[in-house]
Residue, then its C-alpha position, 0 to 999 in steps of 0.5 A: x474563458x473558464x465558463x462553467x466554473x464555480x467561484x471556489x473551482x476558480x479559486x482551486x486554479x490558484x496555483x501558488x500553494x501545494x494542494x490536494x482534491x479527493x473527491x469520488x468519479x464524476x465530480x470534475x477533478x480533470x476537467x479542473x486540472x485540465x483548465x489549471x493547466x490552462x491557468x498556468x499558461x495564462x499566468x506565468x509567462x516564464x513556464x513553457x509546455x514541457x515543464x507542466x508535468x501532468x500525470x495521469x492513471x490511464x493512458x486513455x485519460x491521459x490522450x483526454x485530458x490532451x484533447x481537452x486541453x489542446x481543444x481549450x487552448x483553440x478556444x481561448x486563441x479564437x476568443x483573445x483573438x477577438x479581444x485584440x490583445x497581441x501579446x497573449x494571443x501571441x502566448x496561446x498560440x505558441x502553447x498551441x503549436x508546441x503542444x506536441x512536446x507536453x509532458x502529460x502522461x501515465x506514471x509509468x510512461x513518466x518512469x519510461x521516459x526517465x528511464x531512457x534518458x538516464x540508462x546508465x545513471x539507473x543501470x539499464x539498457x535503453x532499448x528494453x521493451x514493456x510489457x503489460x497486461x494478458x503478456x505481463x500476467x502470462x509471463x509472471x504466472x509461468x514463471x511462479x509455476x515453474x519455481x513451484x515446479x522445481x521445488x517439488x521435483x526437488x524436495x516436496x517436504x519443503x512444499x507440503x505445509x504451504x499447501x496445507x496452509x493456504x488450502x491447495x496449489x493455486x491459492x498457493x500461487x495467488x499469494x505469491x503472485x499478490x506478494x511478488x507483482x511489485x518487487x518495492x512492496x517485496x522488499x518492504x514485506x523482507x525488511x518487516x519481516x527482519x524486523x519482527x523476527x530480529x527482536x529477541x524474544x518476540x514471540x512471548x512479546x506476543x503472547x504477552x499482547x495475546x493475552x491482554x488482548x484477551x482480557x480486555x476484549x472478553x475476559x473482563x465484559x464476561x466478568x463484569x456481566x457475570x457480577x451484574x446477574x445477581x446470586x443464583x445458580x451453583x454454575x453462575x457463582x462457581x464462575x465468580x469465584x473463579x474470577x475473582x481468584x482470577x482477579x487477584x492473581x492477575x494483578x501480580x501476573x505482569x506477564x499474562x494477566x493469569x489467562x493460561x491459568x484463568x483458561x485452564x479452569x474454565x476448560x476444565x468446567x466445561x469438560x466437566x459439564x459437558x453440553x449444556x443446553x443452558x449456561x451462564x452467558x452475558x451481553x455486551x453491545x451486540x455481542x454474547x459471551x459465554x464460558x463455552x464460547x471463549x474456551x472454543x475460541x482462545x483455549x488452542x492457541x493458547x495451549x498449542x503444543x507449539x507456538x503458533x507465533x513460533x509456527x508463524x515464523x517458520x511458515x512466513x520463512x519458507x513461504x517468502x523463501x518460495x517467493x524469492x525463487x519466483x520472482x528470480x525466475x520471473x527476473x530470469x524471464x524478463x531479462x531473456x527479452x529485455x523486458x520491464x513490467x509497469x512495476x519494474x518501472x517504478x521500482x527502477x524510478x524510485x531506487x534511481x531518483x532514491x539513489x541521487x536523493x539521498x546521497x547521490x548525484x545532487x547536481x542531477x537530481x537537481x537538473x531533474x527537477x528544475x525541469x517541471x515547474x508544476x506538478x500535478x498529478x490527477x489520479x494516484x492507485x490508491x494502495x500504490x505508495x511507490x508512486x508518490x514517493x517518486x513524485x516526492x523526489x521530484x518536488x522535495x528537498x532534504x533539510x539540515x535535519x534529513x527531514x523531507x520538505x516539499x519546495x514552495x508553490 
């Protein structure tokens, strides 16, 4: 009945504990859970076909794994047929002929689904339309370009060193886009950016890590490479005794190590050489060290008339204060043809079954649950958090200590 299966792919149809498979394209994680589902039916009398919820990444893979599934449960009917044992012919032929109403879908078809039959509770209106890909991506993209638009007419001051930063218009709208397309991932990157800014003093917080960085990245291999070259040239012990000043000094600098003051030294023996076709230099793994080098490279940021950090804030301000213009337009947009987008589906899921998960409506995210006895979810998006946190609520329960624990089996 489950011809073709290993003894360790058989014993992964035990469905009692919670599991996860990972592994790569090909190697048979649907054609496993499509015979799990199978499984299960054979197994547990008490579960009928709607309460296997089966989520799937495409809506290709999902009409599969149904024909799969449907194909295999013909198979076992004519073989158990033949055995004679009434009861579960019986049992397959009913899954059969109520495969219609199996819950075997995309994640975002799940949401849809759950979203209709619970409006109200999530505050939307039942009849929105969905929209997805050329029309999805027609939408967002004007709805950026008309924010943009706007805001130039308005004040091209505000604009200007965005531009500059992200190298012209269009990759401008790209990093919009990027940060704007699922508005959970938005909201995360305001709370993380209120969070970093809220710290009094972050900025010399990082400038303090800068530093450290700084030192034991380069400053203390280049040291430590110097040392070992032997006496020799004037240049070379110049740059020792300069470190070892360095050294005492930065054991009582708690702040920055002695960096500035280690850098400005070092810039000022690099100005004074000039180019040299020959300067002390060390290795370290793969890597070259040299003075020159870590002037180029570190001497800027750390002497900036502004504080890059400081700089940092501002650009990141004005940047997502542009993105909460666009995404409100593109809000405006859909809400003119009542329309979700796949992100807008798990976002109004998660914030909905977040709502009674939390502090909410227990009863009914009690009734949610008891709806699907097993779960199984055959491939998530990989940097796609949301979704299972969605599917987390829909298998966990909080303890007396607010902590999430997964219910059994």
């Amino acid at each position: 009945m489950f011809e073709g299966l290993t003894l360790q792919q058989f014993c992964a149809l035990d469905c009692n504990r919670n599991m996860v498979v990972t592994s790569g394209p090909g190697a048979g994680k649907t054609r496993i859970l499509s015979h799990r589902f199978c499984f299960i039916l054979l197994t547990d009398y008490t579960v009928a076909i709607p309460q296997i919820l089966t989520l799937t990444f495409t809506e290709k893979a999902s009409e599969e794994m149904k024909a799969r599934i449907y194909e295999m449960l013909l198979s076992m009917e004519r073989k158990i047929g033949k055995d004679g044992d009434d009861f579960l012919l019986k049992r397959v032929r009913e899954a059969r002929e109520r495969f219609h109403k199996n819950r075997i879908s995309t994640i975002h078809s799940f949401c849809a689904d759950l979203l209709r039959e619970h409006p109200v509770e999530a505050g939307i209106d039942p009849g929105y339309a969905i929209i997805h890909g050329t029309r999805h991506r027609n939408i967002l993209e004007e709805s950026i370009a008309s924010a943009i638009s706007s805001l130039w007419k308005g004040d091209k001051e505000l604009l200007m060193p965005l531009l500059h930063s992200f190298g012209g218009r269009n990759n401008l709208i790209r990093a919009i886009r990027n940060a704007i397309d699922h508005p959970i991932t938005f909201q995360r990157i305001m709370a993380t950016r209120d969070r970093l800014f809220g710290i009094k003093g972050w900025a010399d917080q990082v400038f303090r890590d800068y530093c450290s960085y700084i030192r034991d990245k380069d400053v203390i291999p280049y040291f430590e490479g110097l040392k070992c070259q032997g006496n020799g040239k004037y240049e070379a012990e110049e740059l020792k005794a300069l470190f070892n000043n360095w050294q005492g000094m930065a054991e009582k600098d708690k702040e920055t190590s002695g960096i500035p003051h280690l850098f400005r030294n070092l810039r000022r023996i690099s100005d004074e050489k000039g180019p040299l076709k020959r300067f002390p230099a060390v290795r370290y793994g793969m890597r070259k060290i040299s003075y020159p080098d870590l002037v180029d490279e570190f001497y800027p940021d750390l002497f900036y008339p502004q504080s890059p950090d400081v700089i940092f804030e501002n650009e990141l301000n004005l940047f997502l204060k542009v993105a909460k213009g666009c995404i409100d337009q593109y809000r405006m947009e859909k809400e003119k043809i009542n329309a979700l987008d796949f992100s807008d589906l798990e976002a109004r899921s998660y914030s909905f079954l977040a709502g009674l998960y939390e502090n909410g409506d227990a009863d009914l995210l009690r009734r949610i649950q008891q709806r699907y006895r097993y779960i199984m979810v055959d491939e998530f998006q990989d940097t796609n958090r949301i979704q299972w946190d969605i599917i987390k609520m829909l298998c966990s329960r909080k303890d007396y200590g607010g902590r999430d624990i997964l219910h059994p089996g």
